[in-house]
C-alpha positions in Angstrom: -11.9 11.4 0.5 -8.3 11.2 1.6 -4.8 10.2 0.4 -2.7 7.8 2.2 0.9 7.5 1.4 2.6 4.0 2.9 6.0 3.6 2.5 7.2 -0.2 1.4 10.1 -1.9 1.5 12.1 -2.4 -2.4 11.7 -6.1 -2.5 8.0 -5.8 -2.1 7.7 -2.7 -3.9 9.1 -4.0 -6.6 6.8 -7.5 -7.0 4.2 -5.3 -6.4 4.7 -2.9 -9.4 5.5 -6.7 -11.6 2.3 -8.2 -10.1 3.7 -11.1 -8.8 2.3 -9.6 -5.2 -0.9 -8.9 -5.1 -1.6 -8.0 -1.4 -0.5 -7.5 1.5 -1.7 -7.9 5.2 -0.8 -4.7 7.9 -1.6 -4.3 11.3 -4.5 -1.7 10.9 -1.9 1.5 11.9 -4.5 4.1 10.8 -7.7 4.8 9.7 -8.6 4.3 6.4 -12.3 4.7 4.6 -14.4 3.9 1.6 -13.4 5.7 -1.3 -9.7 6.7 0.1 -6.8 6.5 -2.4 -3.6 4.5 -0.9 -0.4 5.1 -2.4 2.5 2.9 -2.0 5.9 4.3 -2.1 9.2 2.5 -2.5 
């Protein structure tokens, strides 16, 4: 089990954290498995 740290930009970050976004597609940059914790940061 690893944790990923992603960077996003404010305006995003910021509906995010309101939940008026509630995903978001990436190009697939990195591996990422089952069970992994992802941690956006502003």
């Amino acid at each position: 089990m690893a944790t990923i740290h992603k960077k996003v930009w404010r305006e995003y970050f910021e509906k995010i954290i309101s939940g008026q976004k509630k995903f978001e597609l990436r190009l697939v940059d990195l591996e990422i498995n089952e069970n992994d914790t992802l941690v956006l940061e502003e």
